[in-house]
C-alpha positions in Angstrom: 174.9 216.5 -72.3 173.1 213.6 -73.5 173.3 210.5 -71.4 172.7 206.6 -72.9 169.6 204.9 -72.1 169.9 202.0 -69.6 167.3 199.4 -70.3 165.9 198.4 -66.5 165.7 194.8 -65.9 162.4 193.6 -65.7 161.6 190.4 -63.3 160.8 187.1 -65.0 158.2 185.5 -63.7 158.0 182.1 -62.2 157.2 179.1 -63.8 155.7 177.7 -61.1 151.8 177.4 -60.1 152.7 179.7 -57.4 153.4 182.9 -59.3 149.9 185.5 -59.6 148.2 185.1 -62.3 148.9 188.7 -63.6 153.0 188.2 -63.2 152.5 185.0 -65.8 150.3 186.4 -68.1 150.4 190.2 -68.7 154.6 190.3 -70.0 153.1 187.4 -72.6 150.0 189.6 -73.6 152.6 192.5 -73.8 154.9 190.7 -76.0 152.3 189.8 -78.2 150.8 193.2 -78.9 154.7 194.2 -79.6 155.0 191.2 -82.4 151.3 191.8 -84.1 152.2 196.1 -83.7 155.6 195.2 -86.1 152.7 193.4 -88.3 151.0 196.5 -88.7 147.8 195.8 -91.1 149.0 192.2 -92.4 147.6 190.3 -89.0 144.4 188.9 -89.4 144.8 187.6 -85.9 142.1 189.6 -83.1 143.5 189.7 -79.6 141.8 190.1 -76.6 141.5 194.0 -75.7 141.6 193.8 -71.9 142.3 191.1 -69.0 141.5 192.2 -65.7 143.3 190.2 -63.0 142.8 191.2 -59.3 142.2 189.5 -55.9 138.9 188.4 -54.6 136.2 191.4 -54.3 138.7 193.9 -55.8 136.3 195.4 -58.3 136.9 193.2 -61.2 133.4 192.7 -62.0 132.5 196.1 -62.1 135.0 197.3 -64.1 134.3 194.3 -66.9 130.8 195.8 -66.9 131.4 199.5 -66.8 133.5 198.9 -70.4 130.6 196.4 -71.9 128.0 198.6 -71.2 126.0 195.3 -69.7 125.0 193.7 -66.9 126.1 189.8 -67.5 127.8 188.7 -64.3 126.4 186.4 -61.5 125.8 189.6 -58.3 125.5 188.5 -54.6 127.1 187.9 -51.3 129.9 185.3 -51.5 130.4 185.3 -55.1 133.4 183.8 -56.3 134.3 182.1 -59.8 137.2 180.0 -58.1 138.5 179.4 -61.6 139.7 181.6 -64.7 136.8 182.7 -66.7 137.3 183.1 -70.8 134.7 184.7 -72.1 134.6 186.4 -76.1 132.4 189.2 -76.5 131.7 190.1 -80.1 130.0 193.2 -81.1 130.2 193.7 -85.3 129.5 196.7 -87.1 125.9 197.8 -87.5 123.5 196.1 -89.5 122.4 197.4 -93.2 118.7 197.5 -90.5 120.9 199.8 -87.9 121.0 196.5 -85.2 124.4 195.6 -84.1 125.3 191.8 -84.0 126.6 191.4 -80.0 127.2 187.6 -78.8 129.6 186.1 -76.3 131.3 182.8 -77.1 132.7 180.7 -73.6 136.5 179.0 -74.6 134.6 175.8 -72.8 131.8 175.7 -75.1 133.2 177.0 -78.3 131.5 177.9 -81.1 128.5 178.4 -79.3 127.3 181.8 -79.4 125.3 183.8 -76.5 122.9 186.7 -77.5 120.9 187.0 -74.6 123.1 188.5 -72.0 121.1 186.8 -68.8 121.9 183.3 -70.9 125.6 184.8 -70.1 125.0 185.4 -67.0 123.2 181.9 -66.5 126.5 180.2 -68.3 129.3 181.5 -65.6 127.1 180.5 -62.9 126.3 177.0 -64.0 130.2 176.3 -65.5 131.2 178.0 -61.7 128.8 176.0 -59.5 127.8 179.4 -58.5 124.6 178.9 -56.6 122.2 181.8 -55.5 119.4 181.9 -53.0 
């Protein structure tokens, strides 16, 4: 016997300053990948592939860099960003030469590309106040 589906009710999050970051952000990123999926191949809009969102020293870091491939975030004791970090990283299709074009654009200094990946590194440190002895 076949029974009817019940659609679970999902928790909307708070609009206050109060609610996690992840409980604010991750049903919008969802709802967006639903709209530009009924799009199919007409969107010409490129949305970010992953946000990790965690508490302090929860690995966050480490899995950012296990998926790039690179080392480009500031390492030490007492680390902390304090702040959302938006960072772009671009890699295009291989050259006619066999190079790949791989940049990373900040949202706070936009339009200004990044192809050294210590100049990354550099960037988050200086736009965190990060300071390391």
């Amino acid at each position: 016997m076949a029974e009817d589906s019940v659609p679970v009710p999902v928790p909307v999050p708070s609009s206050t300053n109060t609610a996690p970051l992840g409980h604010s952000v991750i049903p919008i990123v969802n709802k967006l990948q639903d709209i530009f999926a009924q799009l199919g191949s007409q969107s010409t809009i490129e949305l970010p592939q992953v946000a990790v969102v965690g508490s302090q020293s929860s690995g966050k870091s480490s899995v950012l860099e296990a998926l790039v491939g690179r080392d480009f975030l500031p390492r030490g004791s007492d680390i902390c960003t304090r702040r959302p970090l938006v960072l772009q990283l671009i890699q295009n299709k291989r050259k006619p030469d066999g190079t790949e074009d791989e940049y990373g654009e900040f949202l706070h200094l936009s339009g200004k590309r990044f192809y050294d990946f210590n100049e990354i590194r550099r960037e988050i440190q200086a736009d965190s106040g990060i300071v390391l002895l």
